[in-house]
C-alpha positions, 0 to 999 in steps of 0.5 A: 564497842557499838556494832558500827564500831566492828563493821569499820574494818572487816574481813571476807573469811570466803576471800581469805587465804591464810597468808598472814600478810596483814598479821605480820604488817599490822603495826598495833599487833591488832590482827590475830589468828585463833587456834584454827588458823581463821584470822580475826580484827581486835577493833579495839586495838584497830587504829584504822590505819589501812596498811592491812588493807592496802597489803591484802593480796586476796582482797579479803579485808573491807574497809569503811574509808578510802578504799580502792574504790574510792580512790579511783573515783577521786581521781577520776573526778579531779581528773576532771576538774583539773586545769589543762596540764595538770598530770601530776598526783601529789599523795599526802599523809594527813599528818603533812597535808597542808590546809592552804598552798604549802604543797608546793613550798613542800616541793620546792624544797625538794626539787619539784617544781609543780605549779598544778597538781592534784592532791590526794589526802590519806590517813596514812601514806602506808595505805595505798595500795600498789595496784592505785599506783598503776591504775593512776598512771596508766589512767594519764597521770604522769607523775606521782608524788607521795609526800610522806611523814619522816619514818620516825615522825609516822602516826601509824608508826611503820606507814611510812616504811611500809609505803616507801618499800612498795613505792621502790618495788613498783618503781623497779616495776615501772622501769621494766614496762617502759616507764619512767622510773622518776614517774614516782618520787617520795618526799619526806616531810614532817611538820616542826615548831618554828620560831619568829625569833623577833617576837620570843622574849626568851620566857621558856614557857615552850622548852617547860611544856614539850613533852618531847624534849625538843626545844632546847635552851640558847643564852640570849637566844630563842630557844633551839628546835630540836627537829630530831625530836618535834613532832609537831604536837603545837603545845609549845605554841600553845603557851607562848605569849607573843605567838612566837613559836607556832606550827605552820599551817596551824599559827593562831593568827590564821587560825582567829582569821579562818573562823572570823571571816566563816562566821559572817558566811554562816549567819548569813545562811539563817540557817540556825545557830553558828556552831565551830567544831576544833577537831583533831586530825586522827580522831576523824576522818569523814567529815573532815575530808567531805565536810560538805556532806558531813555538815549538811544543812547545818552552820558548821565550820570544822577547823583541824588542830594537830593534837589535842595539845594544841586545842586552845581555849583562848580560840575557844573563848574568843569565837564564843565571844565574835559570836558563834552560838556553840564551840565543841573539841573533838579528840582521840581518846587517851588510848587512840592518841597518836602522840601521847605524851604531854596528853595531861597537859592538855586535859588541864587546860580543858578543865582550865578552860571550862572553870573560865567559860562557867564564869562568862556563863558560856559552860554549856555552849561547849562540849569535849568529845572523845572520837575514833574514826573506827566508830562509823557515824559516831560523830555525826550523832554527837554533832546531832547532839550537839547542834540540838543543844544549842539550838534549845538555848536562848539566842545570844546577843553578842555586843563585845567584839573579840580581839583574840589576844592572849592575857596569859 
């Protein structure tokens, strides 16, 4: 483990009280006390969930993202920029935050119908610390919504549960300093496979490859979505040969589209090659919240996929061939893979995709990365790595025009 790696998550030992608050919350059984009582980090087991820090009540646990701090600042700029009347907060896990205006659909089907709003996105729903909440409101919010994973679906496993006992606590709270208790609400939603039933021909590719057992068999009818069980990985949508079954916010379509219409933008830049990084949600955190600063000076366009199940290679055969230079994956390791059933799935695919790329002659204009979002600045220096490569290769000249159809 790099020294970057254990300066991710630390704790002040002058600030610590010994209460054991962040070894009894931990969900990874990460925080340990030694035969002293003096209590340590394995950042090893770390998932960076931040429900330690969000819990701590000496302040003695420092973290590298999303802190207090940084929290606060956010706000204070979306304050600024938001339209007149727009003082409602939406917090959103990163396993529902949509990548266009779902929010709002999000809402709506639970009541709340709010037009402008401003969105905050977190790793995880459990960390907020209760004192934001406070600051948010007495700063002129006056609603806060925290739009979170279903308990059983959480990444961070008790997230969710954790947040929502502490939202109910400081609601009780709100109430007796004279505020409106609704001015906090919590909304429930995880992302599910859905189908376009006109477009299934009833193959069962998707109801082989679930590696949750959640699409379920229907005589002379699409198969049924078990929503007890999906989690949303997209490896069902992955094999379907007619994209009829996809996860929202993710469809293939949308997906071929976003690149496409980006590529043209960043060969205007000239400002070298056209590189597409396909980046698993829990694998970093960073540069997919602040790409701006993560991509500086580079031709970078990062696109998120739900899982590594769901990184597809015909994406990545299709953007080589519309013409970007380089396409890398960035995924959670085996052992940091927030949903890891069905993981050899994936890793087939890869080795699938590769032998395909080796014989267009494109093997080296992709790389697979394995990140953690514990390991500060790792993936800024694969990037670096990355781009360099490819800005070495000779430069292509792209004559065929992708058409991002399926030949399985």
């Amino acid at each position: 483990m790099s020294e970057k790696c254990l300066a991710v998550v630390e704790i002040n030992q002058d600030l610590c009280s010994r209460c054991y608050v962040c070894k009894s919350i931990c969900p990874y059984e990460a925080i340990k006390a030694d035969s002293t009582g003096k209590v340590e980090i394995n950042s090893q087991d770390c998932q960076v969930c931040g429900i330690c820090y969000s819990a701590c009540p000496s302040a003695a646990i420092k973290m590298q993202y999303y802190t207090y701090d940084n929290l606060s600042e956010y706000l204070k700029k979306a304050q600024a920029k938001a339209k007149s009347g727009a003082d409602t907060l939406v917090l959103m896990c990163r396993g529902n935050s949509p990548s266009t205006g779902e929010v709002q659909d999000i809402l709506k089907a639970q009541g709340l119908n709010i037009d402008d709003y401003m969105a905050l996105r977190l790793p995880c729903a459990g960390r907020v610390p209760t004192d934001f909440v406070f600051d948010a409101l007495n700063s002129g919010v006056k609603n806060i919504v925290s739009v979170q994973c279903e308990d059983p679906f959480c990444r961070y496993k008790e997230g969710t549960k954790i947040n929502t006992r502490r939202l109910v606590l400081a609601r009780n709270v709100l109430k007796q300093l004279g505020f409106d208790e609704n001015a906090v609400r919590i909304v429930k939603f995880s992302r599910k496979a859905v189908y376009d039933v006109q477009k299934c021909v009833g193959c069962d590719k998707c109801i082989f490859i679930c590696p949750y057992g959640a699409l379920e068999f229907e005589s002379f009818a699409a198969p049924k979505v078990n929503e007890e069980k999906c989690v949303g990985c997209g490896a069902c949508q992955l094999v379907c040969p007619h994209h009829a079954i996809q996860v929202k916010g993710f469809e293939f379509d949308e997906v071929v589209d976003r690149y496409g219409k980006s590529l043209a933008q960043l060969k205007a830049k000239n400002k070298g090659p056209a590189v597409l990084a396909f980046v698993c949600q829990w694998s970093e955190f960073s540069a997919l919240d602040n790409p701006n600063k993560a991509f500086e000076d580079k031709n970078v366009l990062a696109l998120e996929v739900p899982c590594f199940k769901s990184l597809d290679p015909v994406h990545v055969i299709n953007a080589l061939n519309c013409g970007f230079d380089g396409v890398m994956g960035v995924v959670c390791s085996s052992k940091d893979c927030k949903l890891q059933e069905g993981r050899d799935t994936a890793e087939r695919n890869v080795s699938a995709l590769k032998v395909a790329l080796k014989k267009l002659g494109l093997l080296d204009r992709f790389e697979l990365y394995e990140e953690s979002p514990r390991c500060a600045g790792e993936f800024e220096q694969k990037l670096d790595e990355f781009y360099a490569k490819i800005s070495a290769l000779p430069k292509r000249e792209v004559t065929v025009e992708a058409t991002a159809k399926r030949t399985k």
